[in-house]
C-alpha positions as CSV (number, residue, x, y, z in Angstrom):
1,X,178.2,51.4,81.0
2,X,177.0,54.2,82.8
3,X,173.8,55.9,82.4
4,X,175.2,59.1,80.5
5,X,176.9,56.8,78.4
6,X,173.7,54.7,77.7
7,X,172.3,58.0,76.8
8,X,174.9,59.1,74.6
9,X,174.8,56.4,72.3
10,X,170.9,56.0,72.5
11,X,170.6,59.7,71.4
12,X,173.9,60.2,68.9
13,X,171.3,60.3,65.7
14,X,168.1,61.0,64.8
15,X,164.6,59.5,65.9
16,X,162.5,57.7,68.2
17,X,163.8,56.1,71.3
18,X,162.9,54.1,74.4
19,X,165.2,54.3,77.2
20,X,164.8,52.5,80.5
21,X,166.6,53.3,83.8
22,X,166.5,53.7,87.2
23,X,166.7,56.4,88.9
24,X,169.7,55.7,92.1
25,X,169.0,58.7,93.2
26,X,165.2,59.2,93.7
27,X,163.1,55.6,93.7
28,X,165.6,53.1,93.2
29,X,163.1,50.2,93.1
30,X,161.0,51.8,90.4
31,X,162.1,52.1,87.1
32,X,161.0,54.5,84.4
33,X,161.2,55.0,80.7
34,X,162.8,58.2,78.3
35,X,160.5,57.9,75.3
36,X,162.9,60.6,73.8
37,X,162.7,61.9,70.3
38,X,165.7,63.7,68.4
39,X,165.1,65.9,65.5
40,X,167.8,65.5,62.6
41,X,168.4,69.1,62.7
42,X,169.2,69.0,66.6
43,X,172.5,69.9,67.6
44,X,173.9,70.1,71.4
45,X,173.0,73.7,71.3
46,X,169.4,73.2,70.3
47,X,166.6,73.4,73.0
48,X,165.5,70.5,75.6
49,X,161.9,69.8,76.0
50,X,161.2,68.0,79.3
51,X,157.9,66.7,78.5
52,X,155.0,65.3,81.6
53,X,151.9,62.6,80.5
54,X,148.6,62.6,81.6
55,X,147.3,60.2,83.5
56,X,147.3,58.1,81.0
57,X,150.5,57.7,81.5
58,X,151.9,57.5,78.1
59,X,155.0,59.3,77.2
60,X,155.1,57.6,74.2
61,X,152.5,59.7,72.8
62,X,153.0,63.1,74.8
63,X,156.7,62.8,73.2
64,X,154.9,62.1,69.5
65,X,152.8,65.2,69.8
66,X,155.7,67.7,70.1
67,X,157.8,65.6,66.9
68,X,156.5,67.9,64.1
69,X,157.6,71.1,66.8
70,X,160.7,69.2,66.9
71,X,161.3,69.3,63.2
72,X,160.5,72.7,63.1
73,X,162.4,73.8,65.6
74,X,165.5,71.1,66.4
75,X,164.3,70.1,69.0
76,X,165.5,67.1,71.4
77,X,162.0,65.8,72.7
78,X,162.4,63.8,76.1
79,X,159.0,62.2,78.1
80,X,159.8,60.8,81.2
81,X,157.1,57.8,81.8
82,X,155.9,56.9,85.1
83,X,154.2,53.7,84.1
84,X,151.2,52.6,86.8
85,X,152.7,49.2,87.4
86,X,155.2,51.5,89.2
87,X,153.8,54.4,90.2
88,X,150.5,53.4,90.5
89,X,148.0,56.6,91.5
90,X,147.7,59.9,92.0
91,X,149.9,60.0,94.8
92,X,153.0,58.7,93.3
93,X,152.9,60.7,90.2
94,X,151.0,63.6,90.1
95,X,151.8,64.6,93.8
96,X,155.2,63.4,93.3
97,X,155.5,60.8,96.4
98,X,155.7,63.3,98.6
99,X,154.4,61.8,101.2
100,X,154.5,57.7,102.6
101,X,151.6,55.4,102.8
102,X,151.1,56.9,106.6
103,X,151.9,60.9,105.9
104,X,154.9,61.0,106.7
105,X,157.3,63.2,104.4
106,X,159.5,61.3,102.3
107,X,163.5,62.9,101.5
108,X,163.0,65.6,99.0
109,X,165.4,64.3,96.9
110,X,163.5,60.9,96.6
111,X,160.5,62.9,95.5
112,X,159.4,62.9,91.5
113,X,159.7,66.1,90.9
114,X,163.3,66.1,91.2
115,X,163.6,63.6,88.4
116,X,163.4,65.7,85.7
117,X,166.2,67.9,86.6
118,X,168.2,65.2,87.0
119,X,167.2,63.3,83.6
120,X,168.7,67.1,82.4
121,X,171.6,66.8,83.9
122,X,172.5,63.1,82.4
123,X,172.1,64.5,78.8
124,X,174.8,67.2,79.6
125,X,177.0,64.5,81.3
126,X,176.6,62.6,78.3
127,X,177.6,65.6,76.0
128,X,173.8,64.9,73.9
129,X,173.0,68.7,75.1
130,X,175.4,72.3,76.1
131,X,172.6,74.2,77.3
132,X,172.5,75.2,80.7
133,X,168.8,75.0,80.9
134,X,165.5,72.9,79.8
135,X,162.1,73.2,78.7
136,X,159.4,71.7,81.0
137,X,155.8,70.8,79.5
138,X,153.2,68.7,81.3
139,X,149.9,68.2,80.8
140,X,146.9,66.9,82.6
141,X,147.9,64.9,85.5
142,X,151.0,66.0,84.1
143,X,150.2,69.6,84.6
144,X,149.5,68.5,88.2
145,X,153.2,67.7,88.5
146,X,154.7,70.4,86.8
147,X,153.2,72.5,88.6
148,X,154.4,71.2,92.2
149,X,158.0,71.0,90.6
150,X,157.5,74.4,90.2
151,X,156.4,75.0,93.7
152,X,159.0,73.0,95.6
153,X,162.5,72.7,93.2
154,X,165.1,74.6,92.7
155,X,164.5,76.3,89.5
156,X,167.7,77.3,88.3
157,X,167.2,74.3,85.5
158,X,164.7,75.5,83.7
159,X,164.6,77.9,80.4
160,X,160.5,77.8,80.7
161,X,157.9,76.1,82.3
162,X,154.1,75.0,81.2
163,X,151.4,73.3,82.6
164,X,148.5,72.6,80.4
165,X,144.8,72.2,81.6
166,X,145.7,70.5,85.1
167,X,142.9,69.1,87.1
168,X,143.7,70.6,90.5
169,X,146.7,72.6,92.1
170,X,148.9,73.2,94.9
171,X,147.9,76.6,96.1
172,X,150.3,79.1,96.7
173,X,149.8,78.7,100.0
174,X,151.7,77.8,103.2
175,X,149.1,77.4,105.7
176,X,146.9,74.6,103.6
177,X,148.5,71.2,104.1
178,X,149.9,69.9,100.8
179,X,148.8,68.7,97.9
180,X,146.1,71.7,99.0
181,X,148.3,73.8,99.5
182,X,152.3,74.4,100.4
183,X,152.2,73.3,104.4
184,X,153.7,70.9,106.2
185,X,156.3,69.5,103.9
186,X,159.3,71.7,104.7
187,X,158.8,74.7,102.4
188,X,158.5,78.4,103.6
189,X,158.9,81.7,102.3
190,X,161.8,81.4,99.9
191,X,160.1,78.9,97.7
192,X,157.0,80.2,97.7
193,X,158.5,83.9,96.4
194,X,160.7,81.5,94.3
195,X,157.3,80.1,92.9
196,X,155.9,83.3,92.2
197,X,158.8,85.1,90.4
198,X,158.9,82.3,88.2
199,X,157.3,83.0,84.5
200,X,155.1,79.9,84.9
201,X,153.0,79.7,81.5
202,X,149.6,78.2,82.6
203,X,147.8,77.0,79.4
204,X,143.9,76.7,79.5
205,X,141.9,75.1,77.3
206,X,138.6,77.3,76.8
207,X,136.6,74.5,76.3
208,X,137.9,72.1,79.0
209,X,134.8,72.5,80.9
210,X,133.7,69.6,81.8
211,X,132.1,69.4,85.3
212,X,132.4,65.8,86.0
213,X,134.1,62.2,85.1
214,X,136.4,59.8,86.1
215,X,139.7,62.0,84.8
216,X,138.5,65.4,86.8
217,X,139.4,65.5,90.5
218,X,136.6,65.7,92.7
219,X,137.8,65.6,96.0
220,X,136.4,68.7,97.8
221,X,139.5,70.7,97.6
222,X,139.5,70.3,93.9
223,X,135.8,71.2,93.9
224,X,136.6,74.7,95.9
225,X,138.7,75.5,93.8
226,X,136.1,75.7,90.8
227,X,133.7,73.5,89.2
228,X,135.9,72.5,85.6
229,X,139.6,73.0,84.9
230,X,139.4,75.9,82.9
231,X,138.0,77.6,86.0
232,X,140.4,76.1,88.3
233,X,143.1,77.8,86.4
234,X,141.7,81.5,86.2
235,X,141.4,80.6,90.6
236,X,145.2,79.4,90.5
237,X,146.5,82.8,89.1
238,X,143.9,84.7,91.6
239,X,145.2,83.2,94.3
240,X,149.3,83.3,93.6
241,X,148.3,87.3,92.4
242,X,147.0,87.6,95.9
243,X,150.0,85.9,98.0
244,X,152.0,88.5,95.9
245,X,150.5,91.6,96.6
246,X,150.5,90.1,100.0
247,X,154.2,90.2,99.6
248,X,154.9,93.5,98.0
249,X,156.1,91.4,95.0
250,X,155.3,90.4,91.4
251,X,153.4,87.6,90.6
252,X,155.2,86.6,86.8
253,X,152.8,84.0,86.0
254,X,150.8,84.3,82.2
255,X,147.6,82.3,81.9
256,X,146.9,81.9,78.2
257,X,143.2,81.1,77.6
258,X,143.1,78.8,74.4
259,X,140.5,79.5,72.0
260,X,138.3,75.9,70.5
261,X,140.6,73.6,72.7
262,X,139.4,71.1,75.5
263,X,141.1,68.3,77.7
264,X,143.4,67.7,74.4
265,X,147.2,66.7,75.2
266,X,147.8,66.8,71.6
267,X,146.9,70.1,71.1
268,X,148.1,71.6,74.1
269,X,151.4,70.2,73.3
270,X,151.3,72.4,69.6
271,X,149.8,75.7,70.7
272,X,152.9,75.4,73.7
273,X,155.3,74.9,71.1
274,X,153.6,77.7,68.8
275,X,154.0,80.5,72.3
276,X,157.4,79.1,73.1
277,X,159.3,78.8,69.7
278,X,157.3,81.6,67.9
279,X,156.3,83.8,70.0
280,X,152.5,83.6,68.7
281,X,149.4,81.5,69.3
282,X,148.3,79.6,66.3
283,X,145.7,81.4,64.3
284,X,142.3,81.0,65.1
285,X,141.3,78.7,62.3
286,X,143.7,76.5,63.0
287,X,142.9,76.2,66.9
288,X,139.1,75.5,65.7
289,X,140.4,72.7,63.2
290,X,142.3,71.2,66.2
291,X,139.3,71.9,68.3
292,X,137.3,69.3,66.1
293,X,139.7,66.4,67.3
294,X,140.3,64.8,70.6
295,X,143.9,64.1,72.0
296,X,145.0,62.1,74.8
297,X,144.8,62.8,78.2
């Protein structure tokens, strides 16, 4: 049975799912898992969220937090896992395995952050979605990622893209070796306009302001780039608004600074829903009661 088809009948009703493959095409000897989620109202015209984990690499969750969205909205729910058995560290998840154990760059195709385009385009072999285009949410670590797919893939598959409270980022910049920055791993001008046309939605928690711990990068390029994430953010839009005007160009990024919310996957994963499928930010007293809790990383 081929993979499309294994999707297909995984996804033909209703409800939770776990779905494990491999990936021919990008890390053969590393498998992942779909912790996918259809709504009953979902039909193949209904929207794709591509969803990202945190560091705690638990899809199973990330794809739980965006089930009542899913039920409000019909929505077909899809986490790709990178478990650490597999992908263990930063370095082959959140900067996408660019790079080999000695520097070297590995085949772009092979790198993560082609996977979820691909995961996309199995669910429209398989006939579970007709859109042309997905959703893409990651948060924490998995911000990190979603971020760099944004920066170095074609983006022709995507409706919408989020990143929520990431740690560090990939500046917009093509002199700074990567993951600093855009150098030195074959990209150039037309990515990096590419990246900056793009409506990226850069969610940041108000309160995520922690200044250190074991889940905030500290290396010093992390550091320069502000002392919590919720700093680090406001210098990510700075800096891709300054390559623009650089440019002559827009810069169509939208930082939304979230009201009562900290380093909270959970939460993240709702108020994204809220901006994407109703076109609002949930009311104030709501963020506060959400603000009380704690969600996964």
């Amino acid at each position: 049975m081929s993979f499309s088809e294994t999707l297909a009948q995984a996804l033909a009703g209703p409800g939770r799912q776990a779905i494990p493959f491999t990936d021919e095409a990008g890390e053969a000897g590393r498998p992942l898992v779909l912790h996918t989620y259809r709504a009953p109202g979902f039909t193949p015209d209904s929207p794709v969220v591509l969803v990202q984990h945190g560091m705690g690499r638990n899809g199973d969750e990330y794809r739980d937090f965006w089930i009542e969205a899913a039920d409000r909205h019909n929505l077909l729910i899809v986490a790709t896992t990178f478990s650490n058995a597999d992908y263990p560290g930063a370095e082959l998840y959140n900067n996408g395995h660019v790079l080999d154990s000695t520097g070297a760059v590995r085949p772009r195709g092979e790198w993560g952050y082609a996977v979820p385009a691909r995961v996309f385009g199995w669910l429209r072999q398989a006939g579970v979605t007709r859109r042309g285009q997905a959703h893409f949410f990651g948060h924490s670590a998995g911000g990190q990622f979603g971020h760099r797919l944004a920066s170095t893939q074609d983006l022709s598959p995507y409706a919408a893209i989020a990143v929520g409270n990431p740690g560090w980022y990939t500046l917009p910049d093509l002199a700074k070796a990567f993951p600093a920055g855009m150098d030195g791993i074959g990209l150039g001008e037309a990515e990096l306009t590419a990246l900056l046309a793009y409506p990226l939605l850069i969610l940041a928690g108000e309160q995520d302001i922690e200044t250190s711990g074991p889940s905030l990068p500290a290396q010093p390029e992390a550091v320069a780039q502000g002392p919590h994430r919720y700093a680090r953010a406001h210098n990510y839009l700075a800096a891709g608004q300054a390559e623009a005007s650089r440019r002559g160009i827009a810069c169509n990024w939208r930082l939304v600074s979230v009201p009562h919310i900290g380093h909270d996957g959970a939460a993240m994963s709702r108020v994204c829903a809220s901006l994407w499928f109703e076109d609002r930010l949930p009311a104030e007293a709501t963020l506060a009661s959400w603000g009380k809790g704690s969600g996964a990383l």
